[in-house]
C-alpha distance (Angstrom), angle and dihedral (degrees) to the residues before:
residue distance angle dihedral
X1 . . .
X2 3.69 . .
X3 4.02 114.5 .
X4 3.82 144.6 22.6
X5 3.30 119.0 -77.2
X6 4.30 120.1 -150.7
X7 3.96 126.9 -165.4
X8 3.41 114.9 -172.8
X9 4.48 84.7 -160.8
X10 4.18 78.2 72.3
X11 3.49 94.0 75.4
X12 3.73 144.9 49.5
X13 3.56 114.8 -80.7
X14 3.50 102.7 -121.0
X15 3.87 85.6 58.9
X16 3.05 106.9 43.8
X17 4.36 102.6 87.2
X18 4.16 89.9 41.1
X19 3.88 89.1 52.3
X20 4.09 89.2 40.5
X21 4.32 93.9 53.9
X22 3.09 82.6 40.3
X23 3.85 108.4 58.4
X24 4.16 88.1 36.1
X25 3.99 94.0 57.8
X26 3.71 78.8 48.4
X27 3.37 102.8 54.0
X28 3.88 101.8 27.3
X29 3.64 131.3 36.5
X30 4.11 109.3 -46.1
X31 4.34 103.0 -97.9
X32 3.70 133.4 161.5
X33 4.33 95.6 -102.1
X34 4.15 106.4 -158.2
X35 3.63 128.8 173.8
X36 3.65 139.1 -173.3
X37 3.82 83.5 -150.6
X38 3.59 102.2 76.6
X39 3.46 115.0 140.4
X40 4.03 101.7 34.7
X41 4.06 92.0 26.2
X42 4.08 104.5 154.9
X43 4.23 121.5 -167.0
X44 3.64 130.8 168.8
X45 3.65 113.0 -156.4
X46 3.82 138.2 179.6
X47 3.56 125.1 -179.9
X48 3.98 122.8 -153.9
X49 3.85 124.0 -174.1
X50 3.70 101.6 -156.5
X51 3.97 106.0 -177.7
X52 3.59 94.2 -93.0
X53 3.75 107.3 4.9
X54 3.78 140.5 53.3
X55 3.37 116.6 -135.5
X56 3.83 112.1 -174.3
X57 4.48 119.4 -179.2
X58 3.90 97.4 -154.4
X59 3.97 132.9 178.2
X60 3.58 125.1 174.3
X61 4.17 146.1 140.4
X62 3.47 116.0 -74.4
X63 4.04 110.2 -62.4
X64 4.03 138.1 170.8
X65 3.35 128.8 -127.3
X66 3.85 125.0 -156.9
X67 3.11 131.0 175.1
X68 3.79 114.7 177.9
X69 4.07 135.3 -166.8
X70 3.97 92.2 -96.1
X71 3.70 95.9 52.5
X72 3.66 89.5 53.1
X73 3.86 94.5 43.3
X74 4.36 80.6 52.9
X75 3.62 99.0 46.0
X76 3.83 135.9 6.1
X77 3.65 125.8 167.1
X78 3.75 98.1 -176.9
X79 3.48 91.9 -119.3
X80 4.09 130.5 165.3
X81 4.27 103.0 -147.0
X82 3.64 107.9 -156.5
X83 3.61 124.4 -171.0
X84 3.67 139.6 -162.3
X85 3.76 105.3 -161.5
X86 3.93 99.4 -150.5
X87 3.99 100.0 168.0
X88 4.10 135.1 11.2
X89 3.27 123.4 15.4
X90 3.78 132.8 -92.8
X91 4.08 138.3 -164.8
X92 3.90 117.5 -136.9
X93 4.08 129.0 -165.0
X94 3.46 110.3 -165.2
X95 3.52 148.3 143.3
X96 4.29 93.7 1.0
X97 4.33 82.8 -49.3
X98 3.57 126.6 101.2
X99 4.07 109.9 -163.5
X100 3.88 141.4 167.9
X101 3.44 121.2 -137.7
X102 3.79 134.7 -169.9
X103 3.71 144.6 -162.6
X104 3.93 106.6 -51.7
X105 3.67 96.3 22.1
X106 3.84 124.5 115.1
X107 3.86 136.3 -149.0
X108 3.49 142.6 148.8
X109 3.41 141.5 -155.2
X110 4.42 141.3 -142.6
X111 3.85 113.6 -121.2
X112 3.83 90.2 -154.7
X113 4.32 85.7 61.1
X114 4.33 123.4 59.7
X115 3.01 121.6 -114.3
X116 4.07 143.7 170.5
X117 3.91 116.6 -140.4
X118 4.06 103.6 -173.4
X119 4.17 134.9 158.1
X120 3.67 111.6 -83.8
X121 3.80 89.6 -162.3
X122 3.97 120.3 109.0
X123 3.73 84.2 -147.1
X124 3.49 107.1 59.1
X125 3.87 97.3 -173.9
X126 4.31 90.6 83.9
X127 3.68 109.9 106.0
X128 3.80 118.6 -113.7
X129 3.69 115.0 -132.2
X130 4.15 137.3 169.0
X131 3.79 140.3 111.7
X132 3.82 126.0 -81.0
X133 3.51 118.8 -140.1
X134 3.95 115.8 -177.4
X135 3.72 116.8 175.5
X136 3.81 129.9 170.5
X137 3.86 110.7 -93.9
X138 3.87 94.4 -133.7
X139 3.78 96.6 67.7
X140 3.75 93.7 57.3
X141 3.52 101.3 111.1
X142 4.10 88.7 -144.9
X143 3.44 137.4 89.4
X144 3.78 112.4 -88.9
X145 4.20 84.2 -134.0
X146 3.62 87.4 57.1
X147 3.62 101.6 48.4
X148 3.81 88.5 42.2
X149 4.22 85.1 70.5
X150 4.05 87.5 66.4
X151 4.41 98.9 42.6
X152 3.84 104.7 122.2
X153 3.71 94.6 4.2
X154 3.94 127.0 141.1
X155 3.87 96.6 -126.1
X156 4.23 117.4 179.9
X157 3.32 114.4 -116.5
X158 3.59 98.4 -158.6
X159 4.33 125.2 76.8
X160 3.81 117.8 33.6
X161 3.74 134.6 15.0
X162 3.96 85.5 -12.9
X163 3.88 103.9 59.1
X164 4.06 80.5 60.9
X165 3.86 100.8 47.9
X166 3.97 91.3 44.2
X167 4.08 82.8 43.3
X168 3.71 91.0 50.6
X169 4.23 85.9 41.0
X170 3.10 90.1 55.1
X171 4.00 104.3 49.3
X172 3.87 81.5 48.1
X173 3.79 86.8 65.9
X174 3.39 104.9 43.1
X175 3.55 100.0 43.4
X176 4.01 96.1 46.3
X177 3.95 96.6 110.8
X178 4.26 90.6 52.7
X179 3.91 93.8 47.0
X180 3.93 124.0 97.1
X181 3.42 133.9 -149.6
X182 4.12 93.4 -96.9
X183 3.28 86.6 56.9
X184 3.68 91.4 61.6
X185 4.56 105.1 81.3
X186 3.88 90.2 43.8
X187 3.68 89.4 53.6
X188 3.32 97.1 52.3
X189 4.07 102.6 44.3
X190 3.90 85.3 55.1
X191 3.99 89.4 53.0
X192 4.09 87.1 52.1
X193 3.49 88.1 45.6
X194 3.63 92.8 47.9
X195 3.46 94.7 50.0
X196 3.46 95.7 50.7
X197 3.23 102.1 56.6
X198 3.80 87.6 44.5
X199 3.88 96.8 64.0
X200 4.20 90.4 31.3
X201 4.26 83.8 58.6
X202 4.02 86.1 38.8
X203 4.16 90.5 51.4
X204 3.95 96.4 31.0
X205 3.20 88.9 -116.7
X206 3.72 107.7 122.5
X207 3.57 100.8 133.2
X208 3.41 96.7 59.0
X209 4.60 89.4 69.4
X210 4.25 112.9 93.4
X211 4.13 107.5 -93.2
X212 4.39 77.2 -106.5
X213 3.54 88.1 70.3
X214 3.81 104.6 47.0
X215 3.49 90.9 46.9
X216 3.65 99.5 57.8
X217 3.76 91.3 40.2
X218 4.19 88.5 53.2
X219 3.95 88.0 43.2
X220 4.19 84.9 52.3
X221 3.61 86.7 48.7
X222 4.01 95.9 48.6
X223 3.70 86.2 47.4
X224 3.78 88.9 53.0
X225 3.57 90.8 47.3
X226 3.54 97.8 55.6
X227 3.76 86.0 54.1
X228 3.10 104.5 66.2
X229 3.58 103.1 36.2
X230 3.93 104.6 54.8
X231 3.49 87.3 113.3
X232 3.61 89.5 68.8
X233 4.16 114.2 89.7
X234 4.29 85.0 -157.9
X235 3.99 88.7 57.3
X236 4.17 88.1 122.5
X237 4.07 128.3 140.6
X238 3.53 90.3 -95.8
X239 3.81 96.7 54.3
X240 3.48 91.3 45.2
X241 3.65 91.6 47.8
X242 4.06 101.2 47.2
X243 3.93 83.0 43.5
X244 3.83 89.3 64.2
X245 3.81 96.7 33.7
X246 3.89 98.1 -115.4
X247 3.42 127.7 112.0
X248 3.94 127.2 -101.5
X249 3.61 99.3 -109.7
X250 3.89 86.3 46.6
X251 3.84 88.3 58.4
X252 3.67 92.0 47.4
X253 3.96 99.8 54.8
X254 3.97 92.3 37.4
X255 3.66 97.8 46.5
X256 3.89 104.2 59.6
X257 3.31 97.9 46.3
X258 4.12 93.6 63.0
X259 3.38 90.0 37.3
X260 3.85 104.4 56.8
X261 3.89 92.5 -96.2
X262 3.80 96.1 -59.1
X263 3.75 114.1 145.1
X264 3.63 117.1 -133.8
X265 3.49 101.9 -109.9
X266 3.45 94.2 53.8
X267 3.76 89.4 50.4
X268 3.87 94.0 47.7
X269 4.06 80.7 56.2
X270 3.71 104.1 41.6
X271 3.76 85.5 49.7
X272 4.24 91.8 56.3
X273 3.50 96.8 41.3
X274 3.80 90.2 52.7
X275 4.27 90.4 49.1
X276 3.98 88.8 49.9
X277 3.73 94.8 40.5
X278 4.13 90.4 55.2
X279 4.23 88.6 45.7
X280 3.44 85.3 52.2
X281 3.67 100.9 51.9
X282 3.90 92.2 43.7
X283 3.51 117.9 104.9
X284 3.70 91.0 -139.1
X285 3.40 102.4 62.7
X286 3.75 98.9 48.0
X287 3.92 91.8 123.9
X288 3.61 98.8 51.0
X289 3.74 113.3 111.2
X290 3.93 108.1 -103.6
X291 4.11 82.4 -132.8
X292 3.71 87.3 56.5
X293 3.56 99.1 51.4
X294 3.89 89.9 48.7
X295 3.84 89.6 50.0
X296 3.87 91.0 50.8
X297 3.45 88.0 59.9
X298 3.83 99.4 56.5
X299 4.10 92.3 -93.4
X300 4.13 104.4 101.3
X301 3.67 99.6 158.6
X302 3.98 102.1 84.9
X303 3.64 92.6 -150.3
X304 3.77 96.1 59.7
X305 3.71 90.8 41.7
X306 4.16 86.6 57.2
X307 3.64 94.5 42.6
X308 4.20 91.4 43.1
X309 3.58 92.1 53.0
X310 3.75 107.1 35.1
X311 4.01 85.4 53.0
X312 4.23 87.9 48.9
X313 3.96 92.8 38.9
X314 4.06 104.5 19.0
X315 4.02 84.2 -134.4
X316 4.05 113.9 98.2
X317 4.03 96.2 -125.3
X318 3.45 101.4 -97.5
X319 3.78 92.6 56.7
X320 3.22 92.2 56.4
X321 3.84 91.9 47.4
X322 3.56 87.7 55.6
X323 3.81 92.9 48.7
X324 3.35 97.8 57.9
X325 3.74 108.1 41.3
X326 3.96 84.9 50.5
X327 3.71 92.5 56.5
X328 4.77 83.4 35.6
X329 4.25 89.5 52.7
């Protein structure tokens, strides 16, 4: 498991919203925290160090953040906050711009500037919750005049550059109680490279980010790709490749080196085999034709589909259907 995780149910409840301003100023940029929520305040917290980010899951009851000229004249880490707003809604003023955002936008904010981060909701009883994201400014490979066009701002986080950082955000979260330690520095290049390329497709400025960079973000985006077309029978390296503009021998030296040497066929296959291999184990789908369930995941020739998966498995796939609803029943 990588990260601390907090629970505000863990402690008494007249503690619980002194102990929560309390760890947040700690472990973000210093701000007055205020609540209208004070005596049955709830958060969830959980704090990952990722090598050079901090990614932090959060929910909690309505809450302001302020963070005025004479805490940032006291303490400034030089900081970019981003934030994933996943549910509620909240009002930011920062950076001369005063903006609401909602549940799939993005924005981030400057430590070195004020700002006031508030609910937006007339009822304040909905629950607040979204993904923190706080990287040191100096390995933004932008310049600071550049990002300064997006402080404060509403920005989409669906389409583009963004549907694979709040993708990768979102795996992040999820998978938090299965990661390790190791796992930790990798994670956290790929969310600086992520976010990069986020704000450098946001700004048009794409060309400006280090040929490291764009290569990991178009490896994401291959990887994405793949994902959602498995369904597809066509999905081959040279569809993948003239769907991303870059030639096939491109796509085969980039892609196994960002994903642990695996080539891309053998990913495209790994990735169908484990899709039929959970709708064959599920209860639910007990009637469906094994042929059907191979040609739903981009295999339609039944004899492939056996040979595929008996070679992955070493069961033919209706052995291994059988296997595992006698051991589900």
């Amino acid at each position: 498991m990588i990260g601390s995780e907090f629970r505000s149910d863990d402690l008494p409840e007249a503690d619980r919203f002194d102990f929560w301003r309390e760890m947040v100023s700690r472990t973000r940029s210093p701000c007055d925290i205020t609540s209208t929520h004070l005596t049955d305040f709830w958060a969830r917290h959980r704090l990952m160090e990722l090598g050079p980010a901090t990614v932090w899951p959060t929910s909690f009851k309505p809450t302001r953040y302020r963070r005025s000229p004479r805490l940032v004249r006291q303490s400034d880490p030089e900081l970019y906050h981003l934030t994933l707003l996943l549910d509620g809604r909240m009002a930011l003023d920062h950076a001369g711009r005063a903006e609401v955002f909602g549940p799939g936008d993005l924005h981030i904010a400057d430590s070195s500037q004020p700002y006031d981060l508030r609910p937006a909701d007339q009822d304040d009883r909905v629950a607040v919750r979204g993904i923190g994201v706080d990287l040191p400014k100096d390995l933004l490979p932008l310049p600071p005049h550049r990002v300064r066009e997006l402080l404060g701002r509403a920005l989409p986080g669906r389409g583009g550059a963004a549907v694979l950082l709040t993708e990768f955000l979102l795996g992040v979260e999820r998978q938090a109680d299965r990661l390790e330690p190791y796992d930790a520095p990798r994670l956290g290049t790929v969310v600086v490279d992520l976010v990069a390329a986020w704000l450098a497709h946001v700004l048009d400025a794409e060309a400006v980010l280090p040929p490291e960079s764009r290569q990991q973000v178009m490896a994401r985006r291959v990887q994405a790709f793949i994902r959602r077309n498995l369904h597809d029978p066509e999905l081959t390296p040279p569809a993948i490749a003239d769907a991303h503009h870059i030639s096939v021998s491109y796509l085969h030296r980039l892609f196994p080196r960002y994903a642990g040497g695996e080539t891309v066929a053998a990913c495209i296959r790994r990735l169908r085999l484990e899709g039929a291999s959970r709708d064959l184990a599920d209860l639910a789908q007990r009637t469906t034709a094994i042929h059907a369930v191979g040609a739903r995941w981009g295999i339609p020739r039944a004899s492939d589909f056996t040979r595929s998966f008996r070679a992955a498995y070493g069961l033919s796939p209706k052995e291994y259907r059988f296997q595992a609803l006698a051991g589900a029943e």
